[in-house]
KEZAKE-880820 format. One line per 2 residues: for each residue x, y, z of C-alpha. Coordinates in nm, 3 decimals, decimal comma. Layout:
BEGIN
X Y Z ~ ...
***
This chain:
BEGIN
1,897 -2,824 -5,632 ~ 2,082 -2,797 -5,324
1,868 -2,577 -5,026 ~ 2,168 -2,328 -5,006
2,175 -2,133 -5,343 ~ 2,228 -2,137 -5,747
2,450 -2,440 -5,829 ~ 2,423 -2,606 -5,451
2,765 -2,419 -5,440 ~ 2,731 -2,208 -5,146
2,662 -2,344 -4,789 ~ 2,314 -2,415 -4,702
2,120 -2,113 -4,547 ~ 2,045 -2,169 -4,140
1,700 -2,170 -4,041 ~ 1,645 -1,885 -3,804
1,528 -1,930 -3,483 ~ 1,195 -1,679 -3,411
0,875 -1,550 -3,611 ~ 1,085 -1,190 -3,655
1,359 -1,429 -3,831 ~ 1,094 -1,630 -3,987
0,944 -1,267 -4,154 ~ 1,296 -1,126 -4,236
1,407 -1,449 -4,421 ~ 1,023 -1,445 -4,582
1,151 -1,063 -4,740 ~ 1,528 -1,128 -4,808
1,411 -1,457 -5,031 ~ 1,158 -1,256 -5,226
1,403 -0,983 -5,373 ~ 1,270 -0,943 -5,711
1,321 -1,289 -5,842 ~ 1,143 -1,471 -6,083
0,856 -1,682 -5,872 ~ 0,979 -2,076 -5,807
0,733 -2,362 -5,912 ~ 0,527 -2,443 -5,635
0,623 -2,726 -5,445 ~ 0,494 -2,943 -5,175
0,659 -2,852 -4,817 ~ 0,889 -3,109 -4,710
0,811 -3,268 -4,382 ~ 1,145 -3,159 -4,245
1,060 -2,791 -4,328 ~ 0,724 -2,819 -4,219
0,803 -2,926 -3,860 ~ 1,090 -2,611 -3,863
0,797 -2,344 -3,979 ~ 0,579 -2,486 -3,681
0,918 -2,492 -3,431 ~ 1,011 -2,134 -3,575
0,637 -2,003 -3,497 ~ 0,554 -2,200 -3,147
0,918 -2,027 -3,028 ~ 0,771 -1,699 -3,133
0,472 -1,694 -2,921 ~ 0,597 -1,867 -2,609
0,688 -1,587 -2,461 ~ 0,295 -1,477 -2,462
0,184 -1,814 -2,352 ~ 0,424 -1,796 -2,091
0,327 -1,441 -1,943 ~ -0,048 -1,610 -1,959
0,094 -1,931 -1,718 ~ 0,227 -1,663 -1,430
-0,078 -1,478 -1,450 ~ -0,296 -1,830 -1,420
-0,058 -1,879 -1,130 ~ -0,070 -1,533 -0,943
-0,464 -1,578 -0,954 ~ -0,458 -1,929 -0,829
-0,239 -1,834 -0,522 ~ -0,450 -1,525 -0,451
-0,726 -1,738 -0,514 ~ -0,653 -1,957 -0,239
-0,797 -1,854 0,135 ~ -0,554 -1,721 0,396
-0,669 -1,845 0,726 ~ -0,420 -1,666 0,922
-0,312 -1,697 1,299 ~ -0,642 -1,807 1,478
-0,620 -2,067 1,194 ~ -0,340 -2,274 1,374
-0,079 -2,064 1,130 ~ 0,212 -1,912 1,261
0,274 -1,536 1,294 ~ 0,590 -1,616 1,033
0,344 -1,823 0,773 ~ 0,085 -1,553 0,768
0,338 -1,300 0,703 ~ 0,536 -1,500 0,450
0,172 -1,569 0,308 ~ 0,096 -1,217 0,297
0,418 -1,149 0,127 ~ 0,388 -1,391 -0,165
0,011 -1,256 -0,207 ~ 0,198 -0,892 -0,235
0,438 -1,038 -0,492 ~ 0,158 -1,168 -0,708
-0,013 -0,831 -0,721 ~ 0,308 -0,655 -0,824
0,371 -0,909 -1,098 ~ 0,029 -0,913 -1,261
0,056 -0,521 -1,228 ~ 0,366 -0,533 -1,426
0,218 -0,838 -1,673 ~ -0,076 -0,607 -1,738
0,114 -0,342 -1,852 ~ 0,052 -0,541 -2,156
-0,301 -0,419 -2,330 ~ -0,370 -0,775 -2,423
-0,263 -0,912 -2,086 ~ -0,479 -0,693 -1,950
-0,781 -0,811 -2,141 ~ -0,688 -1,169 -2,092
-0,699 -1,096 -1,672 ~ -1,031 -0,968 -1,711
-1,136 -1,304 -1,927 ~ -0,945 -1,508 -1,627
-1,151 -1,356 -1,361 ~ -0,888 -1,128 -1,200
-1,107 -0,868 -1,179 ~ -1,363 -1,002 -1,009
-1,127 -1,139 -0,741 ~ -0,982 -0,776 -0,696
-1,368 -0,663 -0,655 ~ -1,493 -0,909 -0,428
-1,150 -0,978 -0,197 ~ -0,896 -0,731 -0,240
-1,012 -0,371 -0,296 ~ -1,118 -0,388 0,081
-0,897 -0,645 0,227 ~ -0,800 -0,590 0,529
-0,449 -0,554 0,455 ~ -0,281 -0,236 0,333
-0,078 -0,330 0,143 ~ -0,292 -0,599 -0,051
-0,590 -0,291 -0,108 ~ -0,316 -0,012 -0,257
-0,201 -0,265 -0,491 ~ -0,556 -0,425 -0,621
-0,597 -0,070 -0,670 ~ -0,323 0,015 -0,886
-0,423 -0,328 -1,063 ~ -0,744 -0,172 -1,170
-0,621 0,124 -1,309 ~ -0,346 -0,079 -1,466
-0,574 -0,265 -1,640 ~ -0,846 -0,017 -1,720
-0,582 0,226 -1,900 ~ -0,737 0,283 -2,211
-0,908 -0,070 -2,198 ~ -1,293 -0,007 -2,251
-1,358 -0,421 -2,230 ~ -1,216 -0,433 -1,859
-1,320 -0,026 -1,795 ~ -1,647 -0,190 -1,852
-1,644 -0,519 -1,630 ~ -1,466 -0,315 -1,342
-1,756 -0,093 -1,346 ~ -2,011 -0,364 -1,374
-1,814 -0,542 -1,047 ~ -1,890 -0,195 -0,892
-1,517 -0,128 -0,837 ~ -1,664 0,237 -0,881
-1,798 0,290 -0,570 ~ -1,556 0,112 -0,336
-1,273 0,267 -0,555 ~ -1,472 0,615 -0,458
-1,506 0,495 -0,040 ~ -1,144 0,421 -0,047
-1,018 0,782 -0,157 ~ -1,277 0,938 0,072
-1,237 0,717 0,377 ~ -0,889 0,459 0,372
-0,662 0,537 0,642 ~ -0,402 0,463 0,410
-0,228 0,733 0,191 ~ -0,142 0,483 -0,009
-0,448 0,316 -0,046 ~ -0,626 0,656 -0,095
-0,318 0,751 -0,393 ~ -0,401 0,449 -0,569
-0,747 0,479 -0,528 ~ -0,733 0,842 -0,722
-0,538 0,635 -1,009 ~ -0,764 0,368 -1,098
-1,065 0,637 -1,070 ~ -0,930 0,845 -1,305
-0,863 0,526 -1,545 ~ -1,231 0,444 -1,508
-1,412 0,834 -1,570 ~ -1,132 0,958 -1,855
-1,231 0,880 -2,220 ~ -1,506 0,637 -2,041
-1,870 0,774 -2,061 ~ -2,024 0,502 -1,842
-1,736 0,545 -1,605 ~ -1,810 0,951 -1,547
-2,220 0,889 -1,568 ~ -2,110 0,636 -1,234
-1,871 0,862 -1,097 ~ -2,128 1,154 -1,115
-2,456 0,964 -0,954 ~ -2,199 0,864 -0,688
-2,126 1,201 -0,616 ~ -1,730 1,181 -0,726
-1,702 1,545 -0,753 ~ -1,794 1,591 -0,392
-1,549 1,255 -0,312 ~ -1,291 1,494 -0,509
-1,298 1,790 -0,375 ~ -1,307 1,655 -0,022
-0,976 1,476 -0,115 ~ -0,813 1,847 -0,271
-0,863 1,951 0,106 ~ -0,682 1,683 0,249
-0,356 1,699 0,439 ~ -0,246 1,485 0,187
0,022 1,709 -0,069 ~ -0,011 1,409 -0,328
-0,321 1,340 -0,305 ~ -0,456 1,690 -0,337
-0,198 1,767 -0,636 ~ -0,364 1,466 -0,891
-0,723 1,551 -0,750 ~ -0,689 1,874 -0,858
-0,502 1,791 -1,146 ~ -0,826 1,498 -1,206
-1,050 1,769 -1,176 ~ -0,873 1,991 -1,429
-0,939 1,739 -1,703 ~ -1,250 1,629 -1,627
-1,338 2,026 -1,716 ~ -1,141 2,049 -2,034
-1,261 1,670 -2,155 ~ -1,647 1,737 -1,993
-1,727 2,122 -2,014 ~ -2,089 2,045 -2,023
-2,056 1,937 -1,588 ~ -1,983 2,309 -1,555
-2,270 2,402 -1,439 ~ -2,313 2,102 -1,170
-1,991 2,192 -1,019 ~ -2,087 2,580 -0,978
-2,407 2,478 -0,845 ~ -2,210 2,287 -0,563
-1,979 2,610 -0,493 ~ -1,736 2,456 -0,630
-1,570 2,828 -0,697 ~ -1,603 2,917 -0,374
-1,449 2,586 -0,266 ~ -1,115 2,636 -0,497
-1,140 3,027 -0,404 ~ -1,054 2,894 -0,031
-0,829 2,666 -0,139 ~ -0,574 2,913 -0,299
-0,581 3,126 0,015 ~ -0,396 2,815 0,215
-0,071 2,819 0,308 ~ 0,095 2,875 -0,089
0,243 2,558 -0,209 ~ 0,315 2,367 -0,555
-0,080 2,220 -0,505 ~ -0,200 2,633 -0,606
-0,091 2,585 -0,955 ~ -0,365 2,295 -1,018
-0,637 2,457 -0,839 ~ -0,577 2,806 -1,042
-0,555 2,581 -1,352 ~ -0,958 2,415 -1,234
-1,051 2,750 -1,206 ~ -0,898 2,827 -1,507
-1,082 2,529 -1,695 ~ -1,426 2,583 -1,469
-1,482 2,966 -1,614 ~ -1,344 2,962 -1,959
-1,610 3,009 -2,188 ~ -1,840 2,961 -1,886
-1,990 3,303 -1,764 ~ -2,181 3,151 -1,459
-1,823 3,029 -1,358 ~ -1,710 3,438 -1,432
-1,955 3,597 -1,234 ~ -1,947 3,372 -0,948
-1,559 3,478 -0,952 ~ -1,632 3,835 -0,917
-1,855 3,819 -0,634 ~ -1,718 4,069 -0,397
-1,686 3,869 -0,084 ~ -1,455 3,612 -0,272
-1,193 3,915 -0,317 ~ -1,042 3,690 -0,535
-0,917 3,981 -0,781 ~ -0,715 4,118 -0,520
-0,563 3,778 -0,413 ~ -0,484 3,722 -0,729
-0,292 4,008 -0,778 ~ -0,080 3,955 -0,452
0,020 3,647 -0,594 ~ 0,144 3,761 -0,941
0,344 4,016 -0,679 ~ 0,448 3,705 -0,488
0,569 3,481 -0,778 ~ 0,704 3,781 -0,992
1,038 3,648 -1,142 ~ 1,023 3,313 -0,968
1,082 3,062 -1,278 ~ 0,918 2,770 -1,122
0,619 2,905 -1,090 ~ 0,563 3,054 -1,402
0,246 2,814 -1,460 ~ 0,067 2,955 -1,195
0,175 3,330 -1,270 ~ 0,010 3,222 -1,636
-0,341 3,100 -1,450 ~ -0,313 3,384 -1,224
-0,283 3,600 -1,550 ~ -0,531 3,437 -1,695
-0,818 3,447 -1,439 ~ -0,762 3,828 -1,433
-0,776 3,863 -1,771 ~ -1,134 3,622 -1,802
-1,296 3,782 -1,467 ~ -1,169 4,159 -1,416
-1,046 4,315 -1,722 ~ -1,320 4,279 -1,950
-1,604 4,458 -1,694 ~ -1,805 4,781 -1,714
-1,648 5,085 -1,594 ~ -1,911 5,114 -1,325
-1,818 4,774 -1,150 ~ -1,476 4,881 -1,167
-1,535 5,236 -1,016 ~ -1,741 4,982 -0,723
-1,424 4,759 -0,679
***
């Protein structure tokens, strides 16, 4: 019988060309047809099905080359100027270096790309050379590497712990002259503490909360927006650190905070102090000590926000807080207010 239908009548069926043409053809040949004898598999088929399925996965094989290739060039050492390189090869060296660490970056996007960096080494490398080179623009991006990779990884959350990318990930955000650096720093944190046990029990013992809140009062508008923000869901995901964060004045801290200068950072700090007190009553009662006058400031800034629609959020904390702290107490305290 001719390979093209009933009869050999109709032209013969082309092969298709990749594994999702390979499955569809699989389906469309089934229908509900009575089941063919079994026969062997030609050789000329054979060699198609293994053409058909090596075409399918060479685009995976391929993304594993370039990221064999970024490591080996970032592998390599850079002796730089008082090596006998020019000012223009050092620069065009640092530039393809750069390059790499945007592509991988992109490549790792990928879960399984991500896991298959870790098995390459790539995460040592960024440990041991890159999240303190002495280049800017090489530490912001092994940075964001990390927390690329880490992003809902627990294999590579685990080896970028064990590498100790904790703690320099935790010096960069407290101490990098770089905004940058200090941005991406606060990323690949956060991919290492959320939904990672092992990651917050080393982000606690290196006294991240402190590294955090030092990095909320920073001149930095960013950078204080996601460390609130970070510190926000570290209370809803992690209620039970309550208490350690109370016993560091970490009200009082966030207290000061809102009385700055207002600005779109208020509406994550009100939303920490939100998270820090609900069902929390240390949190409650440290919020209605009377020095803090916080009911009061809260107040003003319902009055100030009052029919502004984009800050309705932080009318809502506002709104909130008063509700959890000030409406709920005896009449006495009230009478004392």
């Amino acid at each position: 019988m001719a390979e093209g239908g009933a009869g050999g009548n109709q032209p013969p069926r082309e092969h298709p060309h990749s594994l999702q043409g390979l499955l569809q053809m699989a389906v469309t040949a089934g229908g509900n047809a009575e089941p063919a004898p079994v026969e062997p598999m030609s050789d000329e088929r054979r060699q198609w099905l293994q053409e058909a399925m090596a075409e399918a996965f060479q685009g995976q094989m391929d993304e594993v080359e370039q990221m064999k290739e970024c490591l080996q060039l970032l592998e390599a050492s850079s002796p730089g100027v008082e090596h006998g390189e020019s000012s223009e090869e050092a620069h065009s060296d640092l530039e393809r270096r750069e390059a790499a660490l945007d592509l991988l970056a992109e490549l790792c996007e990928n879960l399984d790309n991500a896991a298959d960096f870790c098995k390459l080494d790539g995460m040592r490398l960024l440990a041991h050379r890159y999240l303190e080179h002495e280049e800017e623009g090489l530490r912001w991006r092994a940075a964001h590497l990390v927390g690329t990779c880490a992003q809902n990884v627990p294999i590579v959350q685990e080896q970028a712990l064990a590498l100790g990318c904790m703690r320099k990930l935790l010096r960069l955000l407290d101490h990098d002259p770089s905004e940058a650096v200090r941005i991406k720093a606060l990323f690949a944190i956060s991919c290492l503490v959320r939904a990672q046990e092992a990651g917050l029990q080393q982000f606690l013992r290196l006294d991240g909360f402190s590294v955090l809140m030092r990095a909320m009062q920073s001149k930095v508008e960013k950078l204080k927006i996601k460390s609130a923000f970070l510190l926000q869901n570290l209370l809803i995901d992690h209620p039970e650190q309550k208490e350690t964060l109370c016993s560091m004045g970490m009200v009082q801290q966030l207290v000061s905070l809102i009385r700055s200068e207002h600005s779109t950072f208020h509406e994550h700090v009100l939303g920490a102090l939100c998270s820090l007190v609900t069902d929390f009553p240390q949190g409650v009662q440290e919020c209605q000590e009377p020095e803090l006058a916080l009911e009061e400031l809260l107040k003003e800034r319902c009055h100030l926000l009052k029919d502004q629609e984009e800050f309705q959020e932080e009318q809502d904390f506002c709104e909130t807080l008063l509700r959890l702290c000030f409406h709920n107490q005896p009449d006495e305290n009230n009478m004392d207010r």
